[in-house]
BALOBA-1460 file (C-alpha; in Angstrom, 3 decimals):
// residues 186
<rec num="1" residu="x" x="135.980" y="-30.667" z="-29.751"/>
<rec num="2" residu="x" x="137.687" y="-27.563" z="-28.989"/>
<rec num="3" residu="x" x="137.744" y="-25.016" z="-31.915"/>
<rec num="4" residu="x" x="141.428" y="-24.748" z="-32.278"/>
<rec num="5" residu="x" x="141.051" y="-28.528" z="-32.950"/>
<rec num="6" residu="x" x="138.059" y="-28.060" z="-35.564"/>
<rec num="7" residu="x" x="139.951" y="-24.963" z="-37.209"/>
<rec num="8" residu="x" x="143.027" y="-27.478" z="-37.735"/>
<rec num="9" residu="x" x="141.087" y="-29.859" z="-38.975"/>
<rec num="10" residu="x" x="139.375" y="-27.952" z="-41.646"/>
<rec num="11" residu="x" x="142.846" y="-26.039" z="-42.368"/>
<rec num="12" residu="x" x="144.666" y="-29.239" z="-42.773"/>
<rec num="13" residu="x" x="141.938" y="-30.432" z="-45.577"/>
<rec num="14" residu="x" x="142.865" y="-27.491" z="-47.532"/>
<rec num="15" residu="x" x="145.624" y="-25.570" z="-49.338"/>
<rec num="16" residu="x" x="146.095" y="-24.074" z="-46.687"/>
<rec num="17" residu="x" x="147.627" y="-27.570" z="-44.738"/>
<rec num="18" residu="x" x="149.513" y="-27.906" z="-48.304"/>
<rec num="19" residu="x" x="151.343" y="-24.500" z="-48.216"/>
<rec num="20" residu="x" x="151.886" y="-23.893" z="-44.358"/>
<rec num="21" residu="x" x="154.409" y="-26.659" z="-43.758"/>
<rec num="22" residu="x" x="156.556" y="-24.375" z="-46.703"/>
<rec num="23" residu="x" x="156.235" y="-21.486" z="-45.021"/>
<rec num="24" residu="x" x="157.308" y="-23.223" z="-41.992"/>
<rec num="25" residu="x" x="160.886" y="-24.099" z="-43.819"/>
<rec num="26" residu="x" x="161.395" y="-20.448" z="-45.078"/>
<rec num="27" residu="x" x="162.505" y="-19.374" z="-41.202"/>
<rec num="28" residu="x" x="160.963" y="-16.172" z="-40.993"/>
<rec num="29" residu="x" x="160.741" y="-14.422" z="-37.493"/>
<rec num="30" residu="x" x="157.961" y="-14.457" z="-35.401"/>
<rec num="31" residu="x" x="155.567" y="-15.643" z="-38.926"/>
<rec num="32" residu="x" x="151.925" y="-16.454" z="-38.727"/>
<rec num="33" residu="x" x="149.412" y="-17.084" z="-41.770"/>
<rec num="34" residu="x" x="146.690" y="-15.064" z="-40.997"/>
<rec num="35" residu="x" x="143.901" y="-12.979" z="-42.951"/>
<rec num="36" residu="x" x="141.080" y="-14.205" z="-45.658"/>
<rec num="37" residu="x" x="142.691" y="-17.439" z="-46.508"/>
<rec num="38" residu="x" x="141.973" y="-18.615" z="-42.951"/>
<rec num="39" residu="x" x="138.740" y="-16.914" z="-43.002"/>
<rec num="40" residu="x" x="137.549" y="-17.844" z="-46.238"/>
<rec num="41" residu="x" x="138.653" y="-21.721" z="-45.750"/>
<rec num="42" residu="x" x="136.688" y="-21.811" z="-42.767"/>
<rec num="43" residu="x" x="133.451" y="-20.366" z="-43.737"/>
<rec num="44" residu="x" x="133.127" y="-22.110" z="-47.274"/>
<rec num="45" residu="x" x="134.047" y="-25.222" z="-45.155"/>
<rec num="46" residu="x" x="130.787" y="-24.236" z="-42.768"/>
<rec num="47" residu="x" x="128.463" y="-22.444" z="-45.408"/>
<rec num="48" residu="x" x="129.091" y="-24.622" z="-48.485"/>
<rec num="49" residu="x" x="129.246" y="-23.122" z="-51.998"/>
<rec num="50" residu="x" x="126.524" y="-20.743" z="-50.850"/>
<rec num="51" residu="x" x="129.421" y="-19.150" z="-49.853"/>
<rec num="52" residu="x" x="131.373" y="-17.465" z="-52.549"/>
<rec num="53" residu="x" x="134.296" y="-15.987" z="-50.333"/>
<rec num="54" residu="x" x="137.384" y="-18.393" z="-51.583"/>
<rec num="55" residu="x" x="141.091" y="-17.747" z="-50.972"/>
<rec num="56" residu="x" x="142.646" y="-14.845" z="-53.183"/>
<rec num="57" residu="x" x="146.215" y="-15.095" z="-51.486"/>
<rec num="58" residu="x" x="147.802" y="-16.113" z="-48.498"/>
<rec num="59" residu="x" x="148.908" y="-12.792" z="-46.227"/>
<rec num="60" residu="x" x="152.538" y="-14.346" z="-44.522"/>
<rec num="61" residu="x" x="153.177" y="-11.513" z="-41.973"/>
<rec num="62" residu="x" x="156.422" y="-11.931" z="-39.905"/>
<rec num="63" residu="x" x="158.516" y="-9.310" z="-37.592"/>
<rec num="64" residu="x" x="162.143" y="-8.562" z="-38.085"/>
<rec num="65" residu="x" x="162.299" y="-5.622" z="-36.510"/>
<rec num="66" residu="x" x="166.613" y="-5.423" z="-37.356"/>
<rec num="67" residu="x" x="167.318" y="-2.211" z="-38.763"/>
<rec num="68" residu="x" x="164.181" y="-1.044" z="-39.384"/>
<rec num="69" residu="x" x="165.815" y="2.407" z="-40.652"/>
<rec num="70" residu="x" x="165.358" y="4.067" z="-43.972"/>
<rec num="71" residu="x" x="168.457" y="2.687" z="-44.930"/>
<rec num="72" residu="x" x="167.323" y="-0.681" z="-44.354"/>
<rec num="73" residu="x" x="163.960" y="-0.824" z="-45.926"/>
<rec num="74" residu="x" x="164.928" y="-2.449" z="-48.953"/>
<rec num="75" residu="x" x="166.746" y="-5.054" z="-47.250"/>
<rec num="76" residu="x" x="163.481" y="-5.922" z="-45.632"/>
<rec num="77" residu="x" x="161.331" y="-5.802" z="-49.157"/>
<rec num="78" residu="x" x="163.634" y="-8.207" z="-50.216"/>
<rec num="79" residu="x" x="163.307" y="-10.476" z="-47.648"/>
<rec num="80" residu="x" x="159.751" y="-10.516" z="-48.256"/>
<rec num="81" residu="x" x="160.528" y="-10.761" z="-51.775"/>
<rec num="82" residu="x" x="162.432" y="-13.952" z="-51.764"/>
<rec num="83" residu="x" x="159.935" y="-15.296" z="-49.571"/>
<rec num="84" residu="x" x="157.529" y="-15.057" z="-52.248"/>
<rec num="85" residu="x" x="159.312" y="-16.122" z="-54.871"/>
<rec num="86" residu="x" x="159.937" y="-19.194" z="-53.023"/>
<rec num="87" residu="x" x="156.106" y="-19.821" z="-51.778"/>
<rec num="88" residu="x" x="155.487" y="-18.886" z="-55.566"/>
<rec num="89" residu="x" x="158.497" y="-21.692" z="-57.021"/>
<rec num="90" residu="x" x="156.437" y="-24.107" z="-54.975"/>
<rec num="91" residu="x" x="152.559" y="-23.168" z="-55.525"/>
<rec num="92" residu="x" x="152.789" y="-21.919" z="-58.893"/>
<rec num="93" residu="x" x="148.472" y="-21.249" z="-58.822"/>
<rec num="94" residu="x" x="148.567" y="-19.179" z="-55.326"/>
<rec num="95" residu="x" x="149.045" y="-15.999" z="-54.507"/>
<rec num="96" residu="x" x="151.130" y="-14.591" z="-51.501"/>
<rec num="97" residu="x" x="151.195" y="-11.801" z="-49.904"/>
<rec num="98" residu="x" x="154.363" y="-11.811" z="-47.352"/>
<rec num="99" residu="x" x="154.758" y="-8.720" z="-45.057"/>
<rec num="100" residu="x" x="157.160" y="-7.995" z="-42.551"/>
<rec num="101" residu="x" x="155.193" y="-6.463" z="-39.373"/>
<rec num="102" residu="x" x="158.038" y="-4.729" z="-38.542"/>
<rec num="103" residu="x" x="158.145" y="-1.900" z="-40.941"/>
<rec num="104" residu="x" x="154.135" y="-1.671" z="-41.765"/>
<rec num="105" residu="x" x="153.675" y="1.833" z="-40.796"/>
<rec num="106" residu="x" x="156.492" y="2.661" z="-43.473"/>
<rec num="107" residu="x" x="153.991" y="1.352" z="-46.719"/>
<rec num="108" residu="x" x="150.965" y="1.928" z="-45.230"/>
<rec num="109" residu="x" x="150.699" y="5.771" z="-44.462"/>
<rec num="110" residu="x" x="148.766" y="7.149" z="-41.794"/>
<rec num="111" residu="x" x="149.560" y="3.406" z="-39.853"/>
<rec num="112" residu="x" x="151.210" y="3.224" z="-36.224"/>
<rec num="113" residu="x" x="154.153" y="0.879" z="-35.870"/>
<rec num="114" residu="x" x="153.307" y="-2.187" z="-34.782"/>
<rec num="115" residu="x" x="155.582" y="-3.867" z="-31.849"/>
<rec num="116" residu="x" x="155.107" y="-7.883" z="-32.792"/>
<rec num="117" residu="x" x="153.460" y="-9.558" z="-35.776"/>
<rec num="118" residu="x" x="150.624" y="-10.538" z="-33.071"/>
<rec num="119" residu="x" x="150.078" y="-6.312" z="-32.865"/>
<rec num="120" residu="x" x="149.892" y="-6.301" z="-36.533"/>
<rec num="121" residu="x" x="147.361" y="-9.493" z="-37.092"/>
<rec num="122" residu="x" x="145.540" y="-7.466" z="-33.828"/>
<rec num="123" residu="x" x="144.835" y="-4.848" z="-36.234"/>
<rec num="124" residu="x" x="143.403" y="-6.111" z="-38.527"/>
<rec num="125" residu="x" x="140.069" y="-5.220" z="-39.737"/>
<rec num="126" residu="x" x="137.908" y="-8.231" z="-38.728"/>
<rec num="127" residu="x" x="137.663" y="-10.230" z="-35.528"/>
<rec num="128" residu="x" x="137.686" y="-13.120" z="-37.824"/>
<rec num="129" residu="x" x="140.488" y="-12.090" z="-40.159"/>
<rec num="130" residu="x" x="142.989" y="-11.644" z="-37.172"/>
<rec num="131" residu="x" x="143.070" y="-15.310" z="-36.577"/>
<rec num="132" residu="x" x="146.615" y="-16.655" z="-37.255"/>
<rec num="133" residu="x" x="148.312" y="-20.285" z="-37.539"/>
<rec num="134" residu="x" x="151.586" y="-21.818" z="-38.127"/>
<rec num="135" residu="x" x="153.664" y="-24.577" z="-37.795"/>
<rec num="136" residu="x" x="157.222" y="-25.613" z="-36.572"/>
<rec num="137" residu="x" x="159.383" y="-27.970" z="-39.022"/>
<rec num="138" residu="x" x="158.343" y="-30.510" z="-37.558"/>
<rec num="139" residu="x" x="154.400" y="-29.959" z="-38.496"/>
<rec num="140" residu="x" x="153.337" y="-29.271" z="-34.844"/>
<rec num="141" residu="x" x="149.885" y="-26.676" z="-35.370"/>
<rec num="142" residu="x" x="150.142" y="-22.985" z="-33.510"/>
<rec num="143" residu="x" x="147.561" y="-20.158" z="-32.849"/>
<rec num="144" residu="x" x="147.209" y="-16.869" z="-32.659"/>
<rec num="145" residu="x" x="143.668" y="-15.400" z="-31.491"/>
<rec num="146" residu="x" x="143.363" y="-12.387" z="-30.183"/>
<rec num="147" residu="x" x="139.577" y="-12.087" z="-30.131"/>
<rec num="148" residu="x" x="139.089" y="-15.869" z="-30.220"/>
<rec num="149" residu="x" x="137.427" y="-18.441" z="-32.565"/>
<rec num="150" residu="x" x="133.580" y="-18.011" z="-31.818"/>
<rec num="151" residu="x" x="132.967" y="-15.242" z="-34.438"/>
<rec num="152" residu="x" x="135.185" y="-17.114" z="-37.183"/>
<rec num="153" residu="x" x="132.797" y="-20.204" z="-36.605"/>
<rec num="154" residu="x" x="129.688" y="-18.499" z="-35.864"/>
<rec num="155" residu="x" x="130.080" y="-16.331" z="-39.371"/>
<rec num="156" residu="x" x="129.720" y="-13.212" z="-37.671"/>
<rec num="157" residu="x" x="131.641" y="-10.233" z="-39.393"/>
<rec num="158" residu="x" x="132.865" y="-7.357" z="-36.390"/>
<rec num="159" residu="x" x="135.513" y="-4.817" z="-36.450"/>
<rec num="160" residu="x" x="138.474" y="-5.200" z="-34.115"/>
<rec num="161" residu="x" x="138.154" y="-2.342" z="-31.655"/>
<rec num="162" residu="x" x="140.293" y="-0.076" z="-33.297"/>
<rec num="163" residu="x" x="138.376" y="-0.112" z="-36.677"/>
<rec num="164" residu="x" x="134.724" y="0.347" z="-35.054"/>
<rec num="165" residu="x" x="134.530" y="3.322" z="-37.144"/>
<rec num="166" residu="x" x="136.708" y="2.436" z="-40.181"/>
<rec num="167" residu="x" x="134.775" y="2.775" z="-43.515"/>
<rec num="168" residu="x" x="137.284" y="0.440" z="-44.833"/>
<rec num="169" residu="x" x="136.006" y="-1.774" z="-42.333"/>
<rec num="170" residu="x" x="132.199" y="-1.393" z="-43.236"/>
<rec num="171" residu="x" x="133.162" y="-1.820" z="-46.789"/>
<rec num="172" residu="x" x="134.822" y="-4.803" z="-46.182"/>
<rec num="173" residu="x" x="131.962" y="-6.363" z="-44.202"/>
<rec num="174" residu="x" x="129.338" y="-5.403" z="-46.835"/>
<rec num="175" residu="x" x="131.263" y="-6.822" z="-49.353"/>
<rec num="176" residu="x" x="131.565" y="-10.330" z="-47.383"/>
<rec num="177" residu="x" x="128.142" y="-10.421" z="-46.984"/>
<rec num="178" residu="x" x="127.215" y="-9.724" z="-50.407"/>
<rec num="179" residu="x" x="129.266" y="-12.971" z="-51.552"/>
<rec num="180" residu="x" x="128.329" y="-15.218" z="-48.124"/>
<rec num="181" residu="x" x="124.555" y="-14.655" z="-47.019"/>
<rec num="182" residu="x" x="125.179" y="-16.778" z="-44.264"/>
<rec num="183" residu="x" x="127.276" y="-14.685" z="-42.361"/>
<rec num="184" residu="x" x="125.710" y="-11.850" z="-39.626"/>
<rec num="185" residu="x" x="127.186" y="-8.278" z="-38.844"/>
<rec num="186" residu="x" x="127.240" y="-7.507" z="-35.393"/>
């Protein structure tokens, strides 16, 4: 079985399979689920309740990269506020997070720009974390893996290259490993 096929499989037996086919009908640009809901769904799913790492919120990152000016900053917080408060209308008991790629570097300070919503899920942290799906409308299951699947199913925690020697990184791993003692740093 090829792990894009085991990873759907897993997904689609969770909330995750529940809330993706919304975000599918909001039409965002470029929009991939990404970050600790797919992580955390796949290694409770592996490691059992041994495994205390459980979804906090979905991260919904998209790129609309129209206007990106000062002057158009708020237009894009409300975008990715009515995004929310339609994921939230929906899935009263989750938690979304909805980012637009596009203008990251503007609320996270010290951040470069990032050209696609595949540079910003790059960037991430983990190799694990940056793992991102969607679907079309019509429920058909996409991927984005930029460091493949084999440390998302292996439970190994590593930093993407550009946060080798990010403390936020190291944080981040010792706190996943304090709440999954299956998992491995490499």
């Amino acid at each position: 079985m090829e792990l894009t096929d085991r990873l759907q499989e897993i997904l689609v037996a969770s909330p995750v399979g529940d809330v993706l086919p919304a975000m599918a009908q909001l039409n965002l640009p470029n929009w991939w689920l990404a970050g600790g809901a797919v992580r955390n769904t796949v290694w409770r799913s592996l490691f059992g309740d041994e495994c205390a790492l459980i979804i906090k919120d979905f991260d919904l990152a998209f790129f609309d990269a129209n206007g990106v000016g000062a002057a158009s900053l708020q237009e894009h917080r409300e975008q990715e506020l009515i995004a929310k408060a339609t994921l939230t209308a929906q899935f009263p008991d989750y938690v979304f997070d909805v980012k637009n790629q596009a203008s990251f570097a503007r609320w996270r300070s010290g951040r470069r720009p990032y050209s696609s919503t595949e540079d910003g899920i790059a960037d991430w942290l983990h190799t694990a974390t940056a793992v991102g799906v969607r679907c079309d409308t019509s429920a058909a299951w996409e991927f984005f893996t930029p460091y493949g699947l084999n440390d998302l199913f292996n439970g190994i925690v590593r930093s993407t290259p550009a946060h080798g020697q990010n403390l936020d990184a190291e944080r981040k791993a010792a706190s996943f490993l304090q709440r999954c003692a299956s998992l491995r740093l490499a």
